[in-house]
N, C-alpha and C positions, 0 to 999 in steps of 0.2 A: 628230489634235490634239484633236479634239471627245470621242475616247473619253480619252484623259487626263485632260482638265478634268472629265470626268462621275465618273471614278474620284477624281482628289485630292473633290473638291466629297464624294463621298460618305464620303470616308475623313474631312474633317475634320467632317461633320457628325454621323457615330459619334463622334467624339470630344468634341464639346461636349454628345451628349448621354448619355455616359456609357455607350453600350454596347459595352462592353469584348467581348463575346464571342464575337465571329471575329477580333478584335485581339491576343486573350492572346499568344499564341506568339510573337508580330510583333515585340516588346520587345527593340530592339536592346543590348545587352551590352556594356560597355566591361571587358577586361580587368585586372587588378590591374594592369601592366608600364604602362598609358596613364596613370594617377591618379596627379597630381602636386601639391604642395607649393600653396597660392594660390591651383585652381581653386574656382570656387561652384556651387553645383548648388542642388534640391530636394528636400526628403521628404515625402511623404503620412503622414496618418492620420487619426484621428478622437480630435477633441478635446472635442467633447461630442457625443448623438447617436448619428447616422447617415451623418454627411455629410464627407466626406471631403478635409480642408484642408490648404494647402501650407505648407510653412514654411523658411527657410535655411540653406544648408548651405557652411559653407566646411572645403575641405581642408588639414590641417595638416601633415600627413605620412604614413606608412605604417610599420607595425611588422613586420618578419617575423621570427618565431620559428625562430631554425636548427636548434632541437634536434632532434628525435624527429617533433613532430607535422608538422613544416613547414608551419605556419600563417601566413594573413598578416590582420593588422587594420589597416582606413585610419581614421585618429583625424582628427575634424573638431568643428569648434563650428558649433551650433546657435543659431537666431534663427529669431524669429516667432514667434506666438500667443502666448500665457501661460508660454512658455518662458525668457523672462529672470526670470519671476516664479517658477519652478516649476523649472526646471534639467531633466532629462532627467527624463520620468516611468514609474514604472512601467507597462507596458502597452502602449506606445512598441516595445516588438520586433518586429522585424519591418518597421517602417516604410520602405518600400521608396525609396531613393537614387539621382535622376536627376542625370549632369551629361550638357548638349548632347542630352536626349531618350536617353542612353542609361544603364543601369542599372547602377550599379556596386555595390549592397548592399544591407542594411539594417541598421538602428539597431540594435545590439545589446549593447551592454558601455556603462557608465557608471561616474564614478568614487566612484561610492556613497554615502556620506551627506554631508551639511555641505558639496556642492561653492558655489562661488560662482560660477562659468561651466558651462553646458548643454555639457561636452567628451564625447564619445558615441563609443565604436567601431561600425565599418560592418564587417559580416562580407560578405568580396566574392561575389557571387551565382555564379558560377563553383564556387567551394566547399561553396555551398549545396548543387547540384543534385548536382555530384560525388558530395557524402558521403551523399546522403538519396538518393542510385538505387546503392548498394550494398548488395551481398549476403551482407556479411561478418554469421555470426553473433552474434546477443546474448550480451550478457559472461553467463560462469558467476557471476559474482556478484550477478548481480541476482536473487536470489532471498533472501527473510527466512531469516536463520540463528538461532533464536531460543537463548539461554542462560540456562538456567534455567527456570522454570516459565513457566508462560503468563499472564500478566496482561498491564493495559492499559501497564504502565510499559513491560514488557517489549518488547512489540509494537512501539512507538514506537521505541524506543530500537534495535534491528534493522532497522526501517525509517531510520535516521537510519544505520545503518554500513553498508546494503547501496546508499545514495543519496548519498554524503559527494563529490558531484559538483561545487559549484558555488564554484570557484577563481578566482584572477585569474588572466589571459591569460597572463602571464609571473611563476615563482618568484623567478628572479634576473636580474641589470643583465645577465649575461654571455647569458641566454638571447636576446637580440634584437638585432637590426640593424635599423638606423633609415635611413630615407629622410625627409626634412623635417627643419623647424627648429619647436621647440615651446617657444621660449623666453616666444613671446606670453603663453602660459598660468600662467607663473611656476613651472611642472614643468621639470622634464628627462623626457628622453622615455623613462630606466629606469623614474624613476617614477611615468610616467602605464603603463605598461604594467604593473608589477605593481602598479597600484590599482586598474586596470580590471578589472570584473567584470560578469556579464551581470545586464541588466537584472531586475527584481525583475518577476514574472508575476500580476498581479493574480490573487485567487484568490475565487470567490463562493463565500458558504457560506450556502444558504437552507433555512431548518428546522431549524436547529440549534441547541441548547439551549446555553446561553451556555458552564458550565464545561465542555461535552463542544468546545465550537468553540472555547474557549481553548487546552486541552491542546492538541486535533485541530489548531489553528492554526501552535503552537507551532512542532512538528513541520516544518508545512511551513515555515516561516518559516526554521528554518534552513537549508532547501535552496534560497533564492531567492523563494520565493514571498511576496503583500503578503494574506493574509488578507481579507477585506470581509465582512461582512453584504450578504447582494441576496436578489433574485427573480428568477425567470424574464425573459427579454424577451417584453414584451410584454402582459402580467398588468399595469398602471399605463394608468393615462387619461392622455394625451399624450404617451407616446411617436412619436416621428419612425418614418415606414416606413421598410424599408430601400430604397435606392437601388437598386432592380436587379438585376441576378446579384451575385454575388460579384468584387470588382476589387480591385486594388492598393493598398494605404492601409486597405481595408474592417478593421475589426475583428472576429477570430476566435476561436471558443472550441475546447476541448478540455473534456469532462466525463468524470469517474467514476463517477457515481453520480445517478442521475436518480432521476423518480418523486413519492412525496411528501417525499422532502429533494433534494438538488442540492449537486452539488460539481462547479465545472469552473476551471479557467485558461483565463485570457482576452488575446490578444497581437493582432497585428499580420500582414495578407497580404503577402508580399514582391514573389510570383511569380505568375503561371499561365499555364501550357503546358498547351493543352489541359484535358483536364479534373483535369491535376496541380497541386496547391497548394503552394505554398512557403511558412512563415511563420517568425518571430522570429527568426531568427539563430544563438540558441541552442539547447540542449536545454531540452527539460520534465525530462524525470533521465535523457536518454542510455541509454533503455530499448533503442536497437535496433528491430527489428521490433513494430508493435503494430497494438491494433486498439481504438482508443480513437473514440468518438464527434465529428465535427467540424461547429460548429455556428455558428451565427449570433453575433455579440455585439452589445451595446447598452453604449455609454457615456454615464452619465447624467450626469457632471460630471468634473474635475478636482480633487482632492481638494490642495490646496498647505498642503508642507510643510517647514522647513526641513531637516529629517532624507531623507523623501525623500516626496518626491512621486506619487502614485496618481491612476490613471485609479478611477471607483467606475462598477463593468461591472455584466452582467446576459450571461448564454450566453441562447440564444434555441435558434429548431428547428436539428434534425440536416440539416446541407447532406453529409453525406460522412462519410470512414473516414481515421481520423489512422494512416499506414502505414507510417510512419520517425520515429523520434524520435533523433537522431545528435547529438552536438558542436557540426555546424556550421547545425545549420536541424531543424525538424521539416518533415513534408511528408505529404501525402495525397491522397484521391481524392473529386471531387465523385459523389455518387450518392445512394442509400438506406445510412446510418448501418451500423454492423456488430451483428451479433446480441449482447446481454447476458444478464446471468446472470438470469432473474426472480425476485426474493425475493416470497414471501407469507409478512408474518409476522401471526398472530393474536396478539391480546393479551384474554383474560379476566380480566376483575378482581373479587372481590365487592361494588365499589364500582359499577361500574355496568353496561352494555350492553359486549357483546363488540365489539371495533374490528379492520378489517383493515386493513390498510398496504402498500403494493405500491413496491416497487422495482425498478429496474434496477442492475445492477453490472457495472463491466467486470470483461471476460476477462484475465487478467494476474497471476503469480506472482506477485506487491507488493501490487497493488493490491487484488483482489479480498480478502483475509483481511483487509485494514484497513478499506478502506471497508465490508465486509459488519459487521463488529467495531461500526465506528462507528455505522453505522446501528442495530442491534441494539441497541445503548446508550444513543441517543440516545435511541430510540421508548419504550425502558423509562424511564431517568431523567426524559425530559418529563410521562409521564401517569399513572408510581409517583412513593410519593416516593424523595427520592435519599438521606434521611440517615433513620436510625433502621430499628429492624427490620421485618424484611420477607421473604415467600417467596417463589421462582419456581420452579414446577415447568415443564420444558423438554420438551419433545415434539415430535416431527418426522423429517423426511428429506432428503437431498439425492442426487439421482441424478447418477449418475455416468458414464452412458453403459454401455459397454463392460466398465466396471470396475463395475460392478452398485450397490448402493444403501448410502449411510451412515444408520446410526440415530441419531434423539437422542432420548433419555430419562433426563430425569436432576433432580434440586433443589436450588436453593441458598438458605440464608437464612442469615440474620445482619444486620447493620448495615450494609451494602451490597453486598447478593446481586445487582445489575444488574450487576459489575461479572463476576463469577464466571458468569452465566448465558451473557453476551454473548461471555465469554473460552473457555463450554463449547463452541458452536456454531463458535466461528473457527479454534481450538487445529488440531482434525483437518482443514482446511481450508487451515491453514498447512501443514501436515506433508505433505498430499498433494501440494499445487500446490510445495514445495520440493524433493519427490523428485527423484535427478537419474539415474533413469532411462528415465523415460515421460512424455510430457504428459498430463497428466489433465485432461481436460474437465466439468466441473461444467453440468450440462445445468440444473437449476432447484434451488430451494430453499425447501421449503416448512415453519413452525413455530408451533406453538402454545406461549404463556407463558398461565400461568394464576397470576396473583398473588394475594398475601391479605397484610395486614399482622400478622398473626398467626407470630411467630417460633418455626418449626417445629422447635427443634434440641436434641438430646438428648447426653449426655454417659456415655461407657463409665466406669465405677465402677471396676468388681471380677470376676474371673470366677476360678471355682475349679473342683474335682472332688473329687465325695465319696471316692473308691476313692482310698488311700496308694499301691496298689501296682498300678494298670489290669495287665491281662492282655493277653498278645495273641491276636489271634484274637474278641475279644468287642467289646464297642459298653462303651462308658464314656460317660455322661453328662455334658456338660461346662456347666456354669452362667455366665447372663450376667447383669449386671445394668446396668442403663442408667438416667440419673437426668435426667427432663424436663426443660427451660426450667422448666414450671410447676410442677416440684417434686414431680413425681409420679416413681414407681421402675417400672421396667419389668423383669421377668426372667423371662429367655428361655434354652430348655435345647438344646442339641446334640446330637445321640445320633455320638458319636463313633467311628467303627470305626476300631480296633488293628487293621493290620495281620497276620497270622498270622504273617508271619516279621520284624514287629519285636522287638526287644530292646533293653537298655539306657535309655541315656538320650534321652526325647525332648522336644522343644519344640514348645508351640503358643501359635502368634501370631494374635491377636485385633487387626486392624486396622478405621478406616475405611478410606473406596475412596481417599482422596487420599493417604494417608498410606503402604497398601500399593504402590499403583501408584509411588510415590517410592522406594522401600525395593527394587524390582523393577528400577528401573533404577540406582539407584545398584550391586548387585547384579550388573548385567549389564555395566554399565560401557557402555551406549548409550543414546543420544538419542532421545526420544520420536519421534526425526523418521526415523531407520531403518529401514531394510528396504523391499521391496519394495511395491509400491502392494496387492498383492492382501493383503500382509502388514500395513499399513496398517489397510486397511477391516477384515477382518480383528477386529485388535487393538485398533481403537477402537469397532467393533458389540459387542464382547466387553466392554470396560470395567468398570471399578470404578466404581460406584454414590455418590453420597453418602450416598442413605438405605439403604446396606446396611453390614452388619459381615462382614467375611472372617473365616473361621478357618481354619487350616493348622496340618497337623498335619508336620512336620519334619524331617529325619534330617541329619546331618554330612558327607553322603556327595556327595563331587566329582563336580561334568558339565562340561557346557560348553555354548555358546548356539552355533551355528553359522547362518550369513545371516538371525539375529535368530528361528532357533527355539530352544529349549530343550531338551537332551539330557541328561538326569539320571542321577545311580547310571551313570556309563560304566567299563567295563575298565580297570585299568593301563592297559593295553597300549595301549588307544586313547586314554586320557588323554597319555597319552607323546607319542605322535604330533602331536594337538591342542596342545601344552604347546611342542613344537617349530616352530609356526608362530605362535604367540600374538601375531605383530606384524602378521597380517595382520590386516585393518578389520573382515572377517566371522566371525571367530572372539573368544570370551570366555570368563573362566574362568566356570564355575558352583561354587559352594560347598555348597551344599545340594541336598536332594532334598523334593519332597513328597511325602509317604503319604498325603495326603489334603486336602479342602479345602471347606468349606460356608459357604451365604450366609445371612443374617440379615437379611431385609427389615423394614424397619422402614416409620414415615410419616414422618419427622423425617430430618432431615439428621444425620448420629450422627459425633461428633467421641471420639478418644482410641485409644490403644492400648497392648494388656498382652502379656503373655509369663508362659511358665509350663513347667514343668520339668518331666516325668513320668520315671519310672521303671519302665520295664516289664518285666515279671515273661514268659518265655518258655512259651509253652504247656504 
């Protein structure tokens, strides 16, 4: 009898004073089939702070979805704290749901904007744990499919159709079966189910230059997320400590992008078993397998709004590895954080002292190309300026592990070359990590920009050749002429070799590097993002220059591209064959052949292109 009283005495005395951490596991479970219509329970969270406050919870009924997913949501109204004032708030996910000491979910789906009652769906913890300890592979879709050239619009707008995740619970009235009466509400309960949508995930964006964190904001906003301007936790005088280990109600983060800017989402702990964490209910974007940074958060107020309402957070240090992000919960491991990508980017200016900048980025086909993008953009637009002319000359590397090293060397100016510089270094970064045959691990990333406001860009005129009738077999001289920004003519000679067994009629095409590298895949009838990774690096160490002019000298004569090589001037006979499978993905037609081809370095970014007709005379 004496050793029982010693054990409750000790168990309730960990419990007042909040150390959760031989207790996690212990969190007795109430099944979906127990949760009924009437009962009241509790939710945790943190409502401002650090400190972790209770607040009302009555159940209204339970929705189950019969279709496909065979999902079930328990729909309850909330009371307590600032929640009649505030209705459910962003940030709130995950808020973990006790009736009778046992745990039946957490706060996760709200009915979205202009509600008048705090009505909230509970994803039941049972489904939690299920979907986030599966082994079922990441969708093929979660990777950027980009169309069209590479820019920032571009980028976004792939990022918006490879993440088009965040729906209501139920499409149609016919999808659910209802257990409760929700008439209190002034809903029917079809349509609190297809209003219900997961809560909105606070999002801190510290160091970020207002129009790059408008667009960047954008983006996320239509996937669920509430944007913020913050800082770090803990960087401000008066913040509250944290309470202890990490427990139930605690507020959590998720980051991308660390270092000297910050990007994380910030939610709600549900669960913890051991050293496994359970949090918000929903997905971050239903990535699957990941390896994202899980960290401390700080909520420094409640932001109330009639539209919706925000927690205004701060992520704080890395407690652990974010290692499920699923449908029905994200989940991870307390420890040491997971390895990122290290960015070092130099910035030289003639304006003043050379600046370095050190990032972190996660590992992640999505994310890494976007936040490396953003970052890149950010760091130039903040300390160039962002509107009027300007140069960036781009120089660097990013190793690749196993798959050896990518170069960058290249320029861009014009009226806004940050946007072009930032799109050079992400473009083959996209292409690689979207490959879908190998993972490619990007080990570090390291770059020098060297600016001048001095708009470096020159303009193709005119190019001709003295000789009516070139010969083949001899070198023909082929004239260039190029006409500055500042008005000055530049011309530059080719010494062009004629083939020995050309004849007839030929063409030479005088491009920039963007303009030809365009004109080579329309051509090919393939996406820059093709082929294999070796073929990749590859083709983009190889690239077209801005401050160079190609020339190519041409023939009429059919090949064909085969798994994104190029086979020129081929047989009939193998054309035949080729011609007969032309529906497969790794075969293309070629139309041309080149006889030749020289580059034309310039200092200027060289914009335009010509063409031109020869007539060769046979030896």
């Amino acid at each position: 009898m004496l050793l029982l009283r010693l054990t409750f005495t000790v168990v309730l005395s960990a419990l007042a004073l909040g150390t959760w951490g031989n207790l996690r596991a212990a969190t007795p479970i109430m099944p979906i089939d127990e949760v009924r219509p009437g009962m009241s329970g509790v939710g945790r969270t943190v409502f401002t702070g650090t400190r972790v406050e209770e607040f009302g919870v009555e159940i209204l009924g339970v929705l189950e979805n019969v279709m496909a997913p065979r999902r079930n949501l328990i729909v309850a109204r909330l009371e307590g704290g600032p929640l009649a004032d505030t209705g459910v708030i962003a940030g709130m996910s995950g808020s973990p749901v006790y009736i009778d000491g046992q745990l039946i979910g957490a706060v996760s789906y709200s009915l979205g904007s202009f509600s008048k009652e705090p009505i909230a769906g509970i994803t039941p913890i049972q489904e939690m744990i299920d979907e986030t300890t599966s082994d079922a592979p990441r969708a093929a879709s979660a990777r950027l499919e980009l169309n069209g050239p590479f820019t920032h619009e571009n980028l976004l707008a792939a990022f918006r159709r490879a993440l088009n995740w965040n729906q209501s619970f139920a499409a149609r009235a016919n999808d659910l079966q209802v257990v409760g009466r929700f008439g209190a509400t002034g809903l029917g309960a079809s349509e609190i189910g297809m209003m219900l949508r997961p809560i909105a995930t606070p999002l801190a964006m510290a160091g970020f230059e207002p129009d790059i964190a408008g667009v960047l904001g954008a983006a996320f906003r239509e996937q669920g997320f509430f944007p913020t301007a913050g800082a770090p936790a803990g960087t401000r005088p008066g913040e509250m400590p944290f309470d202890g280990p990490l427990k139930p109600g605690d507020a959590v983060g998720v980051t991308f992008v660390t270092g000297d800017l910050l990007m994380g989402g910030t939610g709600t702990v549900t669960h913890i078993d051991g050293d496994r964490v359970f949090a918000f209910g929903h997905p971050i974007y239903n990535l699957g397998p990941t390896q994202f940074p899980m960290t401390r958060a700080y909520v420094y107020t409640v932001l109330p709004s009639l539209f919706s309402s925000a927690k205004l957070t701060a992520t704080g240090e890395t407690i652990g590895t974010l290692l499920q992000d699923r449908a029905t919960a994200i989940s991870g491991e307390l420890g040491p954080g997971p390895a990122l990508i290290p960015v070092t980017m130099h910035l030289e200016s003639e304006r003043g002292a050379r600046r370095t900048f050190e990032f972190g980025i996660v590992k992640d086909r999505l994310f890494t190309p976007l936040m490396t993008h953003a970052a890149l953009l950010n760091t130039l637009t903040s300390y160039e300026r962002q509107f009027g002319s300007a140069t960036f000359v781009v120089q660097g590397s990013a190793s690749l592990g196993e798959h050896g090293t990518l170069t960058f060397q290249n320029i861009y100016s014009g009226d806004s070359p940050s946007n072009g510089a930032a799109a050079g270094v992400a473009a083959p970064l996209t292409a690689l990590l979207s490959n879908r045959d190998v993972d490619v691990s990007i080990v570090s990333l390291d770059l020098t920009f060297s600016a001048t406001e001095d708009p470096q860009i020159a303009t193709l005129e005119r190019v001709w050749v003295d000789e009516t009738r070139p010969r083949a077999g001899r070198v023909t001289p082929l004239k260039v002429l190029l006409h500055t920004f500042r008005g000055e003519d530049i011309l530059e000679t080719v010494p062009m070799q004629i083939p020995p067994h050309a004849s007839g009629r030929l063409t030479v095409v005088v491009a920039d590097g963007q303009r030809l590298a365009q004109a080579e895949q329309r051509e090919a009838r393939i996406s820059p993002q093709t082929g294999t990774v070796n073929q990749l690096v590859r083709d983009w160490n190889r690239g077209r220059r801005n401050s160079s002019l190609y020339v190519r000298l041409v023939d009429s004569e059919a090949g064909a591209i085969v798994s994104g090589e190029r086979l020129p001037s081929l047989p009939p006979s193998v054309l035949a064959v080729f011609r007969a499978n032309l529906s497969g993905e790794s075969i293309g037609p070629l139309n041309t052949a080149t006889l030749g081809e020289w580059e034309i370095e310039t200092e200027h970014v060289v914009l335009g292109t010509r063409t031109l007709t020869l007539s060769v005379s046979p030896r």
